[in-house]
N, C-alpha and C positions, 0 to 999 in steps of 0.2 A: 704773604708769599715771599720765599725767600729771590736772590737773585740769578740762583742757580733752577734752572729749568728743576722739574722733576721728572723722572725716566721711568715710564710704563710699559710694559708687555700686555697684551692680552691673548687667551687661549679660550679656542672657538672660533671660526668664521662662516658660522649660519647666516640664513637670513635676518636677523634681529640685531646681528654685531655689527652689520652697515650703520645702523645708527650710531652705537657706540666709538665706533672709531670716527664717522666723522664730526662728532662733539666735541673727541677730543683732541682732532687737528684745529679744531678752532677755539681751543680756547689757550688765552696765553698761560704761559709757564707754565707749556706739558709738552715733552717731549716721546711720542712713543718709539721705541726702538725695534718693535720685532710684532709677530704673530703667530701663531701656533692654532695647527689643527693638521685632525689624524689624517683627512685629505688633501696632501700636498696643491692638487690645480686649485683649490676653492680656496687656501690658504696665497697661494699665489696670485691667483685671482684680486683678493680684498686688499692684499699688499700693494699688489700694483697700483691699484687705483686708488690708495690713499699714499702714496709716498713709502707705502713703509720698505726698508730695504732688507733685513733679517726676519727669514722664514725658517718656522720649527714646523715636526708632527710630533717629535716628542718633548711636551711641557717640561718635563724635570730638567732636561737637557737646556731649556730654552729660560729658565730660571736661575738655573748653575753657569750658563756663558752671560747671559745680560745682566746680571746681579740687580736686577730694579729698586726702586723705591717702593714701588706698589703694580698689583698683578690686578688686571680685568678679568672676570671668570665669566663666559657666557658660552656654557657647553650646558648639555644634560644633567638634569638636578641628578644622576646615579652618578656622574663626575665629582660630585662639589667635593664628597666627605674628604676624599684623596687629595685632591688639588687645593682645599681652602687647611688643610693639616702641613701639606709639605710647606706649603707658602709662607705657611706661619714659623715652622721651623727653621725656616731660612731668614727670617725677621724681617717680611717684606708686607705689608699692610693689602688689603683683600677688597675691593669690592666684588661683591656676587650674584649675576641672575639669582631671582627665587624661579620655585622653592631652594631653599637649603639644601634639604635631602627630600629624598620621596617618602618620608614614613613621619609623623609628628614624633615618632622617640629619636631615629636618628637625629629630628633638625635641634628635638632639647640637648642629645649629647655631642653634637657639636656647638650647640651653645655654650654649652659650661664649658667644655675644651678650651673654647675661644676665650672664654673669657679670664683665664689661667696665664694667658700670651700675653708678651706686651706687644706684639701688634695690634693692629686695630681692626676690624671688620664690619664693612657696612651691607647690606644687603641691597641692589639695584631694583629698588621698592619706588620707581618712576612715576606710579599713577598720584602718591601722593603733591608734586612734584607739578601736576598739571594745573595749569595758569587758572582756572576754571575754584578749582581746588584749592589754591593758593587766596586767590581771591576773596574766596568765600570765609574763608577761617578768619581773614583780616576784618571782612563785613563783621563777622559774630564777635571777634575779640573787640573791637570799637563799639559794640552790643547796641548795631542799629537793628537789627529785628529785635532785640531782648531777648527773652529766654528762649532757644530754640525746642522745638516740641515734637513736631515729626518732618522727619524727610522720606518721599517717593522719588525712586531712581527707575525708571520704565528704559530698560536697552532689548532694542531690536536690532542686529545684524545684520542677518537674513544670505547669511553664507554657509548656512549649513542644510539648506534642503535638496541640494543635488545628491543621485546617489553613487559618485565621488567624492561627497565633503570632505573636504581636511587632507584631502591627497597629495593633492600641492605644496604648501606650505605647513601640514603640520600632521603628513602622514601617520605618526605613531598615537596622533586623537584619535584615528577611527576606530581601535583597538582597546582603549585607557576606559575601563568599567567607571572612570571619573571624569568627566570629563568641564562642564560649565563651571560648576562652585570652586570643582581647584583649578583649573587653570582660569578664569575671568573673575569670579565671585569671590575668591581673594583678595582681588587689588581693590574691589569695593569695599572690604572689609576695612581695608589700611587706610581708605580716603574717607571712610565714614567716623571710624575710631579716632582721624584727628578730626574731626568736626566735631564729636558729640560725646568723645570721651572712649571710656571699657566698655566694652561688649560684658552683657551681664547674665542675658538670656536669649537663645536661639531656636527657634521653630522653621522648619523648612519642607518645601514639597517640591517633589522633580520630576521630570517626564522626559521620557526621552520619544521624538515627534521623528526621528528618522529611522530607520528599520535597519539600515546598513552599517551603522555603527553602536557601539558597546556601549556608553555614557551615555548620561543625561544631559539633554538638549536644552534644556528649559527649567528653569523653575521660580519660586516664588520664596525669598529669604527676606522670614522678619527678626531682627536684632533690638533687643531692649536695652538699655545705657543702665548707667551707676546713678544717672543725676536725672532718670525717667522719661528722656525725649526717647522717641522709636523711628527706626528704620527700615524702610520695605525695599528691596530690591523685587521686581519685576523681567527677570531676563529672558530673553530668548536669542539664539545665534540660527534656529531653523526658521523662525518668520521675520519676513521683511519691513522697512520702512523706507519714508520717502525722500531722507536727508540725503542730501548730495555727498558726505562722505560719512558713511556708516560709520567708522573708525575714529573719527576724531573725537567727539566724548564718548562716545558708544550707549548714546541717549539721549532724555530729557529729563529734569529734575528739578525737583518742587520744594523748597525748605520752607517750614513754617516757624514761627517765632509769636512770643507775645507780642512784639512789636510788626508784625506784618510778615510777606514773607517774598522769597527770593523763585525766581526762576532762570533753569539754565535749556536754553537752547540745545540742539544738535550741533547746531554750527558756533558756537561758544559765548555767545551772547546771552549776557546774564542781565534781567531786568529785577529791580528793588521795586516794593509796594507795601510802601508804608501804610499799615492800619487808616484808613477815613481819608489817607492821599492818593497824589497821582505816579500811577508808576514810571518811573524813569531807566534807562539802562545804564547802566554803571559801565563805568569809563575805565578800562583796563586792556594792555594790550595781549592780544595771542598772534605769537609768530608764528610765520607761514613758512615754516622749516624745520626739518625732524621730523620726530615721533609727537602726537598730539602733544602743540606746542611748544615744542622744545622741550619734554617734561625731561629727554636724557639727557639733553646739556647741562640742567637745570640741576638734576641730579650728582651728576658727575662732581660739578660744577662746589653742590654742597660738600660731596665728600673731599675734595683737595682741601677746600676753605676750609672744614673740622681736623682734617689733620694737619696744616699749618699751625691753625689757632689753638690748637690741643682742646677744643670747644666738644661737647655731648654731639653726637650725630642727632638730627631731627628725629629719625628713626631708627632706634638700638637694634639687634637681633634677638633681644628679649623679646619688642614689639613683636617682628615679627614671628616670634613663636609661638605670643599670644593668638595673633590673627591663625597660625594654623590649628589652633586647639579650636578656635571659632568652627571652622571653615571642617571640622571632624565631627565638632558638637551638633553644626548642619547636617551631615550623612545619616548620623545616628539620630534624628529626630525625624529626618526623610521615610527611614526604614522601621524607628517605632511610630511615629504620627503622633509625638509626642514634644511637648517644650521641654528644653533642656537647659538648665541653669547651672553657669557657670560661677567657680569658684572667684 
């Protein structure tokens, strides 16, 4: 980190950008300058209540006065192609909610675009990011379970069976013909591919258990690796469970290994069980601030440090283009009942 702060903007102030900004009033050597969004009071709103003193509704305008170091982007993935293109042409470095774009071709051709720039772009791919998640990769890389073999993820939410689901906070789901795999079964995708590798093969079944909305509510994704462990995710956002905060892993989860295997709590408590031993909890902290466990500080946090260090980002936008070809290779095996093996 050099000695000179670095100056960020960000465009967008939903609800999901409260997090993002106040990550990064708290982390040192970041200074944010401005905020932008098409709604001027919600843009005023998020300002005020983080310090910020320059408010935009139009980005281009808000990139051209504040000349930044790097742009936050956390608007609608139909924003990105425009805003993650100009950003670049202006030689300002990118992080970006996903998706990318809404269609797996847009997000591969703004991948190659991107990768023509010498800016840099990372994608605000947070779940991998999560303490739980973090934890678990250092368990396997120190190869105390051994060889890992399969992992069950069972998530219950249980906020989608009113027949206003998603009104609230993410009006435009009740509409989206997609709704669980790409918007939640995604970010599993990101957090399983660093535990276990490339997605190799994909089989998936969906249902959708509410009648008021478009997408599928529920389904049941199995993923097969390059090095033979497997993956089942188990989801549902329409049935309930009893953890006291649904949202913080948005589960329970069972690794298995030669060596024994791992379990994670809802509440983020991860217990080791070695093979013929006694199981113990492993000692690892989760902060009680942010988005499950700090995963945006954590995030954020990663992208200034790679672009200081001129270091690989932990997760390229290749990655994630791979996880969306996953996350298509699901639909289409939903709608034939069919495995699909990926290149």
């Amino acid at each position: 980190m050099t000695d000179t702060p670095l100056r960020g903007v960000m465009i967008g102030a939903g609800n999901f950008a409260e997090y993002h900004i106040d990550a990064w009033n708290r982390m040192p050597g970041i200074r944010m300058s401005a905020i932008c969004d098409v709604d001027p009071i919600r843009a005023d709103d998020l300002a005020q209540r983080h310090g910020i003193t320059a408010r935009f509704t139009d980005w281009r305008e808000m990139l051209a006065a504040q000349e930044p170091d790097f742009v936050d982007i956390v608007t609608p993935a139909e924003a990105h192609a425009a805003q993650v293109r100009h950003a670049a042409e202006r030689g300002v470095h990118i992080i970006c909610q996903r998706p990318l774009t809404p269609t797996a071709a847009g997000t591969a051709a703004l991948v190659e675009y991107m990768a023509t720039q010498p800016v840099r772009l990372m994608i605000h791919e947070n779940w991998r990011w999560q303490p739980w998640y973090r934890t678990t990769y250092e368990l396997l890389a120190a190869g105390v379970l051994g060889e890992p073999s399969t992992l069950v993820f069972r998530m219950r939410t249980g906020e989608g069976w009113p027949d206003e689901a998603y009104a609230d906070l993410e009006p435009d789901a009740r509409q989206h013909p997609r709704l669980l795999l790409s918007q939640v079964g995604v970010h599993f995708v990101q957090a399983f591919s660093m535990l276990l590798g490339q997605v190799t093969s994909v089989y998936a079944r969906t249902h959708r258990n509410n009648p008021t909305i478009r997408g599928e509510d529920a389904a049941v994704l199995v993923l097969g690796f390059d090095d033979g462990a497997t993956a089942v995710l188990d989801a549902s956002r329409y049935n309930e469970t009893t953890a006291a905060d649904p949202l913080l892993t948005f589960g329970t989860m069972r690794l298995d290994g030669t060596g024994g295997h791992l379990l994670l709590d809802a509440d983020g408590t991860l217990t080791l069980h070695p093979l013929g031993g006694i199981p113990e909890p492993v000692d690892y902290e989760v902060p009680d601030i942010g988005f499950a466990g700090d995963s945006v500080y954590a995030t954020q946090r990663h992208f200034i440090d790679s672009l200081c260090s001129g270091l690989p980002f932990d997760s390229e936008p290749s990655d994630h283009l791979r996880c969306v070809d996953v996350i298509e290779a699901a639909y289409t095996s939903a709608d034939s009942g069919t495995a699909i093996t990926l290149a």
